[in-house]
N, C-alpha and C positions, 0 to 999 in steps of 0.2 A: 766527742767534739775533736776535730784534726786542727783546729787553729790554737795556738796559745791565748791562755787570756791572761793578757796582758793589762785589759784594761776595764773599767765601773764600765759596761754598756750600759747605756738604758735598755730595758726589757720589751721591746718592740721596733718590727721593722717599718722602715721610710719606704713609702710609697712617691712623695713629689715633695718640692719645696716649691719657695716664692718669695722673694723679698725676705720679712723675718718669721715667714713660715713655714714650719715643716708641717705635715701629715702621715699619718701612720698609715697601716695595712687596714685598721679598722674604721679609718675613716676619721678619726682625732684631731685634730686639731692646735697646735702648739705653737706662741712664739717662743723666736729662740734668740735667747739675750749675751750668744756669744759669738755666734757667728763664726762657726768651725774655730774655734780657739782663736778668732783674731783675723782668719784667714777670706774670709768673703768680704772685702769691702764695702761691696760694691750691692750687697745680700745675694741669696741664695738665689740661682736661675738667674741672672740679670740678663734682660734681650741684646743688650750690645755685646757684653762678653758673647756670650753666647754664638751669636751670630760670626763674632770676629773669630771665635774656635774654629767653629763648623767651616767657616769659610776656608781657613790655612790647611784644616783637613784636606779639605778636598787639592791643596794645593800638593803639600808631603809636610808629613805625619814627623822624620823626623831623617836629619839626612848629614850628620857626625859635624865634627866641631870643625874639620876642612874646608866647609861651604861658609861665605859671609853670609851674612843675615841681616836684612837691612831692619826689621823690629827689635834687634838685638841693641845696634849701633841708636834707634832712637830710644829708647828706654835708656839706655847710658849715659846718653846726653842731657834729659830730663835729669835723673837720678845728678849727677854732676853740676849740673848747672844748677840745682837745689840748692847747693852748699854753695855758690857764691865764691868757690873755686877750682884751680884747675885740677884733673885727676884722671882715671880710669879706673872703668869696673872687670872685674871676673865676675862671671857669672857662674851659679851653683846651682843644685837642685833641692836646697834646704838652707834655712837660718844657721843649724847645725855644720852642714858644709862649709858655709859662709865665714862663720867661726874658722874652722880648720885652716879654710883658708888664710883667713888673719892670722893663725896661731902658726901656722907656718913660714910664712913671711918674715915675724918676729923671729921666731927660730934660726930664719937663714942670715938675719941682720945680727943674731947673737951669735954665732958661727963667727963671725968678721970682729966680733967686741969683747971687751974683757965685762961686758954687764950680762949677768946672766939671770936674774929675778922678776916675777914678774906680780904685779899687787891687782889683786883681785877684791869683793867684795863678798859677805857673808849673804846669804840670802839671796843672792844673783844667780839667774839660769843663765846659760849659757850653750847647754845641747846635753847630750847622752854618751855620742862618741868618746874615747877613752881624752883624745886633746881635751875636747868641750869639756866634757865630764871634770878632768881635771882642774880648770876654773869656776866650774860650779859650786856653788856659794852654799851648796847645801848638803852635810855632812853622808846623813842616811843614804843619799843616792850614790855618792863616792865609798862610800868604807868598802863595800864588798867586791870591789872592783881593784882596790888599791893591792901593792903601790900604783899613784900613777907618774903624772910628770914630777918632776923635781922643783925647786928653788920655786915653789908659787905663796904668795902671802896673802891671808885672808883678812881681812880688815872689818870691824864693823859697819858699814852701811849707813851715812849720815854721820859719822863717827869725826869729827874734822880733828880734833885732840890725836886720836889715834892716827889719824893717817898721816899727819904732820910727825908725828912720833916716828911712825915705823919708815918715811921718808928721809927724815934725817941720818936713820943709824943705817941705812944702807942706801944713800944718794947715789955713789958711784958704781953700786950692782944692779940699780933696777933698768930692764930696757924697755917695758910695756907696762901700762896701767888698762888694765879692762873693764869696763863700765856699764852698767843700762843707768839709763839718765831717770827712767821708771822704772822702779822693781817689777814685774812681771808677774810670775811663779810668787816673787816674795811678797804679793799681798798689794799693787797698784800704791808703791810708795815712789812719790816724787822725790828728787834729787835734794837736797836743800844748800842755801844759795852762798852756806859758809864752807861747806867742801867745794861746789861747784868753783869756788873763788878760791882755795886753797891748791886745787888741780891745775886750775889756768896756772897759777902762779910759779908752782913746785916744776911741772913738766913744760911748759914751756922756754926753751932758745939751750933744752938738754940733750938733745937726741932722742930722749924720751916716746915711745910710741904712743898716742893717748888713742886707743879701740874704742870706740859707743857700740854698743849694742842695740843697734834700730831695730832687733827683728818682730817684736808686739808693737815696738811706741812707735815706728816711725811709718812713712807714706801716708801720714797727714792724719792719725789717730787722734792726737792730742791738739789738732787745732794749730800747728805750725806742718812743714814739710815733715821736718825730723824735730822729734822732742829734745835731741842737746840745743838745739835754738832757744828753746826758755831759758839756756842757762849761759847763754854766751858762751859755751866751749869752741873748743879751736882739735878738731879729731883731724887724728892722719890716719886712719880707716875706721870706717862704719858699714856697719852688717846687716844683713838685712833679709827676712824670708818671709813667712806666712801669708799678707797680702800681697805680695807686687806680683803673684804669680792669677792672679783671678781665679784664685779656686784651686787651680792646677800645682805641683810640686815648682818652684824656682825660688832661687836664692841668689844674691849678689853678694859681693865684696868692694868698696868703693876706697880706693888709696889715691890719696889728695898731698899735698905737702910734699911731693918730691917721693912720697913712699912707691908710686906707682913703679921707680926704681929698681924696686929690692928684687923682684923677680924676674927672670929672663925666661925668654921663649925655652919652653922644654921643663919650668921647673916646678907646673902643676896643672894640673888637666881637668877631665872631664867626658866619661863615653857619649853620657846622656846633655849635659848640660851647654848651653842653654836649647831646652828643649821646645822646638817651634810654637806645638798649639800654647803651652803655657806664654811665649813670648807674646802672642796674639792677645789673649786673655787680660796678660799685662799690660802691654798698651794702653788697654782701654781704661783700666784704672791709674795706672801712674799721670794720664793726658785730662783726665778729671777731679783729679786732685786737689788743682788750685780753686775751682770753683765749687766746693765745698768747704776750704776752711773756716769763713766764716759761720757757716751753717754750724760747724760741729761744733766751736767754741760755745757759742749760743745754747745749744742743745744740751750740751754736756752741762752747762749751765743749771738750764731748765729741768736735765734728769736729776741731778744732786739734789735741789734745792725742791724738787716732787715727794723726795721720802722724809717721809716723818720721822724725828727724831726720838724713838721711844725708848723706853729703858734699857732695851736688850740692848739697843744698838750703840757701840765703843766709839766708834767714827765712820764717817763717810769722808772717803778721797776719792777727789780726780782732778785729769788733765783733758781735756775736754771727751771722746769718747771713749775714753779708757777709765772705770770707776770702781770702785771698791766701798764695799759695807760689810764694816768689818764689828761681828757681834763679842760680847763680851763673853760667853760660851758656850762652848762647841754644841751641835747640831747635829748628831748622825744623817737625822730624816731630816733634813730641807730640803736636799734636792728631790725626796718624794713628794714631801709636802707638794713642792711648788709645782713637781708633775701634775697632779691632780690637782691644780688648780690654772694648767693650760700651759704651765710657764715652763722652760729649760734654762737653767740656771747652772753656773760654772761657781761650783763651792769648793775652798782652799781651805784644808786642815779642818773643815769644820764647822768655819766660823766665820769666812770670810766670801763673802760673794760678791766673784769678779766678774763683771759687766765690761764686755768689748762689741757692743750693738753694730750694726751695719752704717756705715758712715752715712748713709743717706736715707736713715728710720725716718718718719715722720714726726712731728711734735703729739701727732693726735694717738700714734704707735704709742711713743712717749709715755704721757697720760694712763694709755691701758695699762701697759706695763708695771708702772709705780702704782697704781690703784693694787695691782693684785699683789706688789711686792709689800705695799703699806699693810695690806691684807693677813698676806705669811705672816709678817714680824710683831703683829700689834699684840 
């Protein structure tokens, strides 16, 4: 084999998709209850993406960051006007990028300040790259990589005692707090609403930069635009990747609060980004958005409250189509199980199977799904 393997493939190739399903070479049959990691909104093959790709294709494929773009400039607008105030996006070619690019920013505003710290969370993804990496909440993927950045603070996740703690003893070094408002990677854990109150409170009218991490929860997964909306936060940049690109690689950076500021022409780029057909792609999901939240609250709803609560099972979380079942222990074979029994399932350490379904599954999709998942677990 000439490719690294890097990663669990499943042992068989994709012949076509469709909504939330894929098919193999043998003709098989499978829903898929993750939807590229989060990244098909819209599910798999959708006609309007689709069509909106094929169409820019034909128009140019991809023509450097020189040229305006006028789906760039509406996505931005959308994206902006979501939060309810004023800003500007950079656009990326990953969530990962996305980050760097926040992490950069902060960087160039600590350059100008005697605050040099920045509080992260335990359990929080955040990317691969050595910046990202270095925020990431999760030890095993950092050590072998280390050293990386300096002065970053890892804090337990929900933890409001400790983050009050470690706030106080370095109030005048911290300059960024980095956030996912839902854990991700760490298991589809919601914010809870005594840090979310301790955050507002601690970083607000300090200079303080407060980052969300949108790039799983946000562009209307959880049933709002952006998942820091459940919590009343107040961000001066949010990230953002997987969805907004229709399938295709993009990533954005959104700086609101004055932060759009911090960088000047010249002080970070992009060869590829923002790359047309993906901009196209996007479109058509960020301009659909609004007319699904309700749909996915409901549903997300309707999916929790379809699985059976049986022994195995520790808890079930979610925020509307972002859900987690999370078993009391570990599983090698589930995600075989669940193969042979139709299903593709996105299992965490184990034990935890995280569900991020196509924003526009059906209630009757639904149904199938938790019959076969009540099926795996019983």
């Amino acid at each position: 084999m000439y490719r690294m393997k890097m990663y669990n493939e499943y042992d068989f190739n994709v012949k076509k998709t469709k909504g939330i399903y894929i098919w193999d070479d043998k003709g098989n049959k499978y829903m898929d209850t993750f939807s590229g990691i989060g990244v098909l909104a819209l599910g798999h093959s959708n006609d309007e993406v689709l069509t909106a790709q094929k169409l820019q294709m034909t128009r140019f494929e991809h023509i450097s960051n020189f040229f305006f773009q006028d789906k760039a400039e509406s996505i931005a607008k959308i994206l902006v006007e979501n939060t309810g105030r004023t800003g500007q996006v950079f656009f990326t070619n990953s969530g990962t990028e996305a980050i760097e690019a926040a992490l950069k920013a902060v960087k160039k505003k600590m350059a100008i300040s005697d605050k040099k710290k920045i509080i992260t969370f335990e359990s929080a993804f955040h990317g691969r790259t050595l910046g990202s990496l270095s925020l990431n909440g999760f030890e095993k993927l950092r050590q072998p990589f280390e050293p990386l950045l300096e002065n970053i603070i890892r804090i337990p996740f929900n933890d409001r005692t400790a983050f009050e703690t470690v706030f106080s003893e370095n109030e005048n070094d911290i300059i960024a707090v980095f956030l996912e408002p839902i854990l991700g990677s760490g298991g589809v854990v919601p914010l809870c609403e005594a840090l979310s109150e301790s955050i507002n409170r601690l970083t607000s009218d300090r200079e303080i930069l407060l980052v969300i991490d949108e790039i799983q929860s946000g562009i209307g997964r959880t049933g709002r635009f952006y998942a820091y909306q459940h919590y009343h936060l107040n961000p001066d940049i949010i990230t953002l990747g997987k969805a907004i690109g229709g399938g295709l690689p993009l990533g954005a950076t959104i700086f609101l609060n004055g932060s759009e500021e911090i960088f000047q022409q010249g002080d970070h780029g992009s060869t590829f980004a923002p790359n047309p057909v993906s901009l196209a792609g996007g479109e058509v999901v960020v301009t659909h958005i609004d007319q699904l939240l309700g749909d996915i609250v409901e549903k997300g709803a309707f999916f929790a409250d379809a699985i059976i609560p049986v022994p195995k099972i520790k808890e079930i979380r979610h925020k509307g189509l972002m859900i987690a079942i999370e078993l009391f222990n570990e599983d090698p074979h589930l995600r075989d199980k669940a193969l042979e029994a139709g299903l593709l399932i996105n299992v965490i350490k184990d034990k935890t199977i995280r569900l991020l379904p196509a924003l526009n599954i059906t209630f009757e999709e639904i149904r199938i799904i938790t019959e076969k998942l009540n099926e795996l677990l019983k």
